[in-house]
N, C-alpha and C positions, 0 to 999 in steps of 0.2 A: 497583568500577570495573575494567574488561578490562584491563589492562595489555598493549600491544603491541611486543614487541621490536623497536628498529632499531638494528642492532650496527655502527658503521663502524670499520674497521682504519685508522688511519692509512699511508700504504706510505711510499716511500721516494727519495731522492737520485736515481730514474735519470727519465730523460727520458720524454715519449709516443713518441717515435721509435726507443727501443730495441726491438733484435731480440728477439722470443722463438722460440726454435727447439723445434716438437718432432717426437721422431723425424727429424733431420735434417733439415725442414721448417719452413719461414718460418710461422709464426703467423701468420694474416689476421686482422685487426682485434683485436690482443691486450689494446688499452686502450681498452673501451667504457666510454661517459661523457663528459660535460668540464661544470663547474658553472659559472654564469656568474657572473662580476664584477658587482656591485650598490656604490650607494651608500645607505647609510642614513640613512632621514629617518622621519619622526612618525611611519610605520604599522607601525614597527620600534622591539621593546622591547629593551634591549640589557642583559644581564650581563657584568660585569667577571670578569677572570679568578681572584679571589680569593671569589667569590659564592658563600653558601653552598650552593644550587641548582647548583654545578659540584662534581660528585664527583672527585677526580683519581687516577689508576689507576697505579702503578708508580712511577717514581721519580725525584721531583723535589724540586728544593732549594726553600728560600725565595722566589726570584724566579719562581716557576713555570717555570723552567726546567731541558726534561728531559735525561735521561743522553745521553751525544753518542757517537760512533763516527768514527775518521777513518782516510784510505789510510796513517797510518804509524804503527803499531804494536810495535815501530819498524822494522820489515818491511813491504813493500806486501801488503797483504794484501785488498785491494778490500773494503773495511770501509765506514761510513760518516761524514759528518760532523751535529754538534752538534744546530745547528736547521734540518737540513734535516728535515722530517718524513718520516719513518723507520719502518718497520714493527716495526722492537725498539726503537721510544719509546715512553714512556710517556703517559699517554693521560686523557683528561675521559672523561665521562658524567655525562648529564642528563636528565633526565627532561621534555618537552614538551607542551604543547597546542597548536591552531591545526593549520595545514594550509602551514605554512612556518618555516626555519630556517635562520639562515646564521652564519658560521665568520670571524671575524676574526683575519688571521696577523700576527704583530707584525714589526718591524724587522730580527728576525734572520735570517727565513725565506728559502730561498733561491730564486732568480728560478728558477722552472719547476721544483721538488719538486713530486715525485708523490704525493700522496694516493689512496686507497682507502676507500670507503666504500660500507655498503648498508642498505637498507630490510627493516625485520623482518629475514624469514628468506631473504630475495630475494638473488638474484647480486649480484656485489662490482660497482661502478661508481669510475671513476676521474678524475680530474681533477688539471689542473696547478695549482700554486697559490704565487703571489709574495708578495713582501715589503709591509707596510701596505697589506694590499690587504683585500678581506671580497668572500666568494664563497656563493652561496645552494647550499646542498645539498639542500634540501626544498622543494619548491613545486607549483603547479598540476599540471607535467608527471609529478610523481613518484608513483609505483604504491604508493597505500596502499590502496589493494582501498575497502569501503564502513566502513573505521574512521572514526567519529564525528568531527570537529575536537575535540569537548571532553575524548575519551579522552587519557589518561594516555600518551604513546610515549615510549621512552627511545631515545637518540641515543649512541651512544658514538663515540669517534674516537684513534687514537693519533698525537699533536701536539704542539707547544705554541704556544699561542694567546694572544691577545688578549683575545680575549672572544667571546659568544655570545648570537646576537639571536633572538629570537621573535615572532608577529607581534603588533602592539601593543595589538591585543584577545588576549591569549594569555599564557600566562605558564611558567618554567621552575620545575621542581620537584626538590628532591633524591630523585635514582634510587632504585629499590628494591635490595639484592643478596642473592646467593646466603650459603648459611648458611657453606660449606664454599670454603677456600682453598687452592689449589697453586701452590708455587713453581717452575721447570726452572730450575739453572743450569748452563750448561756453555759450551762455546767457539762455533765457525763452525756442527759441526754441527747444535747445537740451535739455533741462530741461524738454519737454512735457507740457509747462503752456498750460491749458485750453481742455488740450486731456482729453478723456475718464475717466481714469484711472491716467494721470499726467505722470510722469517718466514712468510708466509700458505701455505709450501708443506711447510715444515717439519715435523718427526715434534713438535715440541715444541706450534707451534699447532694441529694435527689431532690432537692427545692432547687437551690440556684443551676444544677444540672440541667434538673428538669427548665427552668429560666434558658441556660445556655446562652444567650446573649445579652450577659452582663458580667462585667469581672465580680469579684468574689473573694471576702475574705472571710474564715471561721474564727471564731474568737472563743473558743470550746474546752476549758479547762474541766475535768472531773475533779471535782471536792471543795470549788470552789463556793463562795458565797457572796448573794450580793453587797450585805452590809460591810463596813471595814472595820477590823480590830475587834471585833466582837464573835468571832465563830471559833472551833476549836482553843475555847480558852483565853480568847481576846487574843490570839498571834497572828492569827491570819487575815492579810489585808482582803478586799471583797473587790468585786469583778473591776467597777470603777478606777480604780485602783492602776490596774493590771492593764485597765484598758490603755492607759501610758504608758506602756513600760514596755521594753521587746520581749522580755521574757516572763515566762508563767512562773506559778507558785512551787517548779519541784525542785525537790534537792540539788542537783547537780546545777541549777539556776543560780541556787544559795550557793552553792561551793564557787563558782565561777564568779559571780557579781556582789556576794555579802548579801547587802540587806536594801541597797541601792541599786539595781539592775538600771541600765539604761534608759532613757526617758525616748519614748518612739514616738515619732510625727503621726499626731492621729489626723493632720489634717491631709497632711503626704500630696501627691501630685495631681488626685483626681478628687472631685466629693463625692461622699457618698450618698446615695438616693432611699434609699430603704434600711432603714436597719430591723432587723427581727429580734428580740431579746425574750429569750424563756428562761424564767430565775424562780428561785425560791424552794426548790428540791432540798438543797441541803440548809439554805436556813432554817427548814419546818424539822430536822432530823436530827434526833440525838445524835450527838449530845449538843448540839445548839438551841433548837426551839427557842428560836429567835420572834420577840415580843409580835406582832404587827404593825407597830405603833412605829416599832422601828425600823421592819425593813418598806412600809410605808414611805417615809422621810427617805432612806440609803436609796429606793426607785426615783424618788423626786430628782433626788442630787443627779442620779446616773441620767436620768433623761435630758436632765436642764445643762450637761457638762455635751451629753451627743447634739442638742441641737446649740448649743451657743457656736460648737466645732462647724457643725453643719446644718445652716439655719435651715435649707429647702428639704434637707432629707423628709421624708415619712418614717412613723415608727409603729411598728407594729407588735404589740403585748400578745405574748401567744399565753397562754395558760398553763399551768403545771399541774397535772394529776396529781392524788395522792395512790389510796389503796383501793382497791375492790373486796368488798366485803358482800359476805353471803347474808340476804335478807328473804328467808324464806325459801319462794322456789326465783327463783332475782340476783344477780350480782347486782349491787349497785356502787358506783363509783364517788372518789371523794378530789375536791379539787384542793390543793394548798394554797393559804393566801385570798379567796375567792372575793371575800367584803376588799381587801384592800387593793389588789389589782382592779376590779369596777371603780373604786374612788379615785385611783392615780387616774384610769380611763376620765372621769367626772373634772377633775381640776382640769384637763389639757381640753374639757369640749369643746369649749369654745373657739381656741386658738388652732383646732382642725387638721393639725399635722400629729396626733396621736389617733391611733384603733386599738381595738381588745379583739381578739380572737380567742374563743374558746375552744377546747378540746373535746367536750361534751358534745357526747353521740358519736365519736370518731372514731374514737378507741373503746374496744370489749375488754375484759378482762385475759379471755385467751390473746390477747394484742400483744401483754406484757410478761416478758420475761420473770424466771424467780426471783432475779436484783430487782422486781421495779424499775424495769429499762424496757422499751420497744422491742416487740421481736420484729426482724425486717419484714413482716407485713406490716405492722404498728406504723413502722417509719416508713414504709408506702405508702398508705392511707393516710395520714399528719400530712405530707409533703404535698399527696395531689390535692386535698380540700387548701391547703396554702396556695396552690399556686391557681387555682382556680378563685380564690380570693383577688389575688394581686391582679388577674386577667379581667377579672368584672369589676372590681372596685379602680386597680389604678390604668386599667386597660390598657395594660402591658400583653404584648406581644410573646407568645409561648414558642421559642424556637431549638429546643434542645437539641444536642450535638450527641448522635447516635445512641450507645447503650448509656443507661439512667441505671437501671435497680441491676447493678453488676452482682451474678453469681446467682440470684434468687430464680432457680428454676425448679417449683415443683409440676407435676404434670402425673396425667393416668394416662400411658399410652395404650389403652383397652376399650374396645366400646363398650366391652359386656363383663358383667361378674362370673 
C-alpha cells in the first residue's frame, strides 16, 4: 500500500492578526486557512490521547503533556507559553484512512493559539484553535489530489491534544518512521525566535526538513543557558539539565511541575544518530558573561551525558556568532566562545565522534536581524551549508519532503526597470 505523507507543524501562541513584515513590507494574507469547529457524533470514530494508533513526537511527561515556554525566563525574552500550541512542542502522528480528520484541544489550550498544518507535501495552512473545542483539519475541501480513501496517510501535528477522530467508516494506524534520528539543541537561535514563521523559519527546522528522512526532535529553548545554576543570578538550570526533563524553563512549567518537572526518557524508543548543539549566545550576554573556563567544563559535561545516552551518535558543534561591527569600509564578525569551542572540538579528536562546524563566511551582517537572530535568509544559508556538511562528510542521503523555507518568497516579477 502507497503510503502518503501529511506532515502538520503545530505553530504557535501568536494571533491570525499578527503582522508579518517582509522587506519592510506588510505580508498580505500571511495566515492562509482557518479549520472549522465541528461537533462529534456517530460518523466520527474517536482516539483517546493515550491510543496506541497516536505516535507522540518530542517531549512529553506522563499526562501527555508537552514542554511549555513562557515571556519570563526570567528575562522577557518573547518566548512562549505551556499549552498554548507551539511550533517547539512536541507533537502526535498518525497514521489515517477515510477522506476526513479532526483534532480535539483539551482544557489547557489557549483561546485563539495558532496551529499550522499541511497536506502531504502541500503549503502550510493555518488555523486558530481554543480550549475543548475539536476542529476538522481534513475534509471534502482538502487537496488530496486522487489518493484512494482506503490508502494509508499520515498526519502529524506539533500539540497537545485530546484526542483524534477519523471518520467512522475509517480507522487510525500506528505511523510508519524513518530509520535515522537527529537531535538540535541549542537556545532562541535554533528555536527560529523572531524568523518569519518561528521554528518553521529556522536553520534548525530547514536542516532536518531539508534531511526529511529522518525523525526529529528540537530541543530549542530561548534564554536558556548551557552551564547550570549559574546564569540569571545562579537560578537558572542550563540546557543539560533540561535535557531530562519534559518540560523547559517557562513559568507556567514552574506553576504546573515546581521545581521538579518530570524526568523524560532521553534514551526513548529509538537512538539518536546526530545531534547538532549551538550554545553559548546567552552565556556570553548580560548579565551572565559566563567565565570560559566555565562554560568550557558545563560543554564537557553536556557532550559526555549525550554520548554515554548514545554512544554511536555523531555530534556536531555548530558555532555561535556574536556581533558585526563596522571596521573601516568592512563589517567584520565576532564569534562567542571561539578558543573554547576548538578545545572541547581538541579533547573529543581522537575519539572521532565530535566535529566543529563554524559559521564563518556564512553569514553577512545584513543575514542578522536587530535582536541578533537570523533573518530567514540567515537561516537558509546556516541550514544549506549544514546539510551539505552532513551529505559529504556522513554521506547521508538528502531527501526532503516537498516545501523546506515555508513563506520566504521574495521575487522581481519585471525583467526591466
Amino acid at each position: 500500500m502507497r503510503v502518503t505523507h501529511i506532515l502538520g507543524w503545530l505553530a504557535w501562541s501568536l494571533h491570525a492578526s499578527a503582522t508579518i513584515l517582509q522587506n519592510g513590507q506588510e505580508r498580505e494574507d500571511p495566515w492562509p486557512g482557518q479549520a472549522p469547529v465541528i461537533t462529534l457524533d456517530d460518523n466520527w470514530k474517536t482516539y483517546e490521547a493515550d491510543a496506541p494508533e497516536i505516535a507522540f513526537k518530542g517531549r512529553w511527561d506522563s499526562q501527555h503533556g508537552g514542554r511549555s515556554s513562557s515571556p519570563d525566563f526570567p528575562l522577557p525574552l518573547a518566548t512562549f507559553t505551556n499549552d498554548d500550541p507551539d511550533i517547539r512542542a512536541p507533537g502526535i502522528k498518525t497514521e489515517f484512512t477515510g477522506n476526513k480528520l479532526a483534532v480535539s484541544f483539551g482544557p489547557s489550550t489557549n483561546d485563539g493559539a495558532l496551529v499550522a498544518y499541511r497536506v502531504g507535501n502541500l503549503d502550510w495552512q493555518y488555523s486558530n484553535v481554543t480550549a475543548d473545542s475539536t476542529y476538522q483539519f481534513i475534509g471534502d475541501d482538502s487537496e488530496l489530489g486522487e489518493v484512494p480513501a482506503d490508502t494509508g496517510k499520515v498526519f502529524e501535528m506539533r500539540v497537545q491534544i485530546a484526542s483524534v477522530s477519523s471518520a467512522g467508516d475509517a480507522h487510525l494506524n500506528v505511523p510508519p518512521r524513518f530509520e535515522k534520528k537527529v537531535e538540535v539543541i541549542g537556545g532562541s537561535v535554533a528555536a527560529g525566535q523572531y524568523g518569519t514563521y518561528e521554528t518553521l523559519s529556522s536553520w534548525s527546522w530547514l536542516f532536518v526538513a531539508g534531511l526529511g528522512n529522518v525523525e526529529h526532535t528540537l530541543t530549542a529553548y530561548p534564554g536558556v543557558c548551557l552551564v547550570d545554576k549559574q546564569c540569571y543570578g545562579g537560578q537558572s538550570h542550563g540546557i543539560g539539565w533540561y535535557w531530562h526533563r519534559a518540560s523547559d524553563p517557562g513559568s507556567r512549567a514552574r506553576a504546573t511541575y515546581g521545581d521538579e518537572p518530570e524526568k523524560f526518557d532521553v534514551k526513548g524508543d529509538q537512538a539518536t544518530d546526530l545531534f547538532l548543539i549551538q550554545m553559548g549566545g546567552n552565556d556570553h550576554r548580560h548579565p551572565n558573561e559566563i567565565p570560559g573556563r566555565n562554560y568550557y567544563h558545563g560543554y564537557i559535561e553536556l557532550i559526555d551525558d549525550l554520548h554515554q545516552t548514545h554512544p554511536h551518535a555523531t555530534v556536531l558543534l555548530v558555532s555561535q556568532w556574536g556581533s558585526w561591527k563596522q571596521d573601516g569600509l568592512s563589517f567584520v564578525p565576532s564569534e562567542v566562545y571561539e578558543d573554547e569551542h576548538r578545545a572541547i572540538h581538541e579533547h573529543y579528536k581522537d575519539q572521532g565522534f565530535v566535529y566543529y562546524f563554524s559559521t564563518k563566511g556564512i553569514l553577512q551582517h545584513n543575514d542578522i536581524n536587530p535582536k541578533n537572530h537570523p533573518t530567514d535568509v540567515g537561516h537558509i544559508k546556516l541550514a544549506s551549508h549544514l546539510l551539505q556538511w552532513v551529505r559529504l562528510v556522513l554521506r547521508w542521503e538528502l531527501e526532503p519532503l516537498g516545501e523546506v523555507t515555508h513563506g520566504t518568497l521574495y521575487w522581481n516579477n519585471q525583467q526591466e526597470y
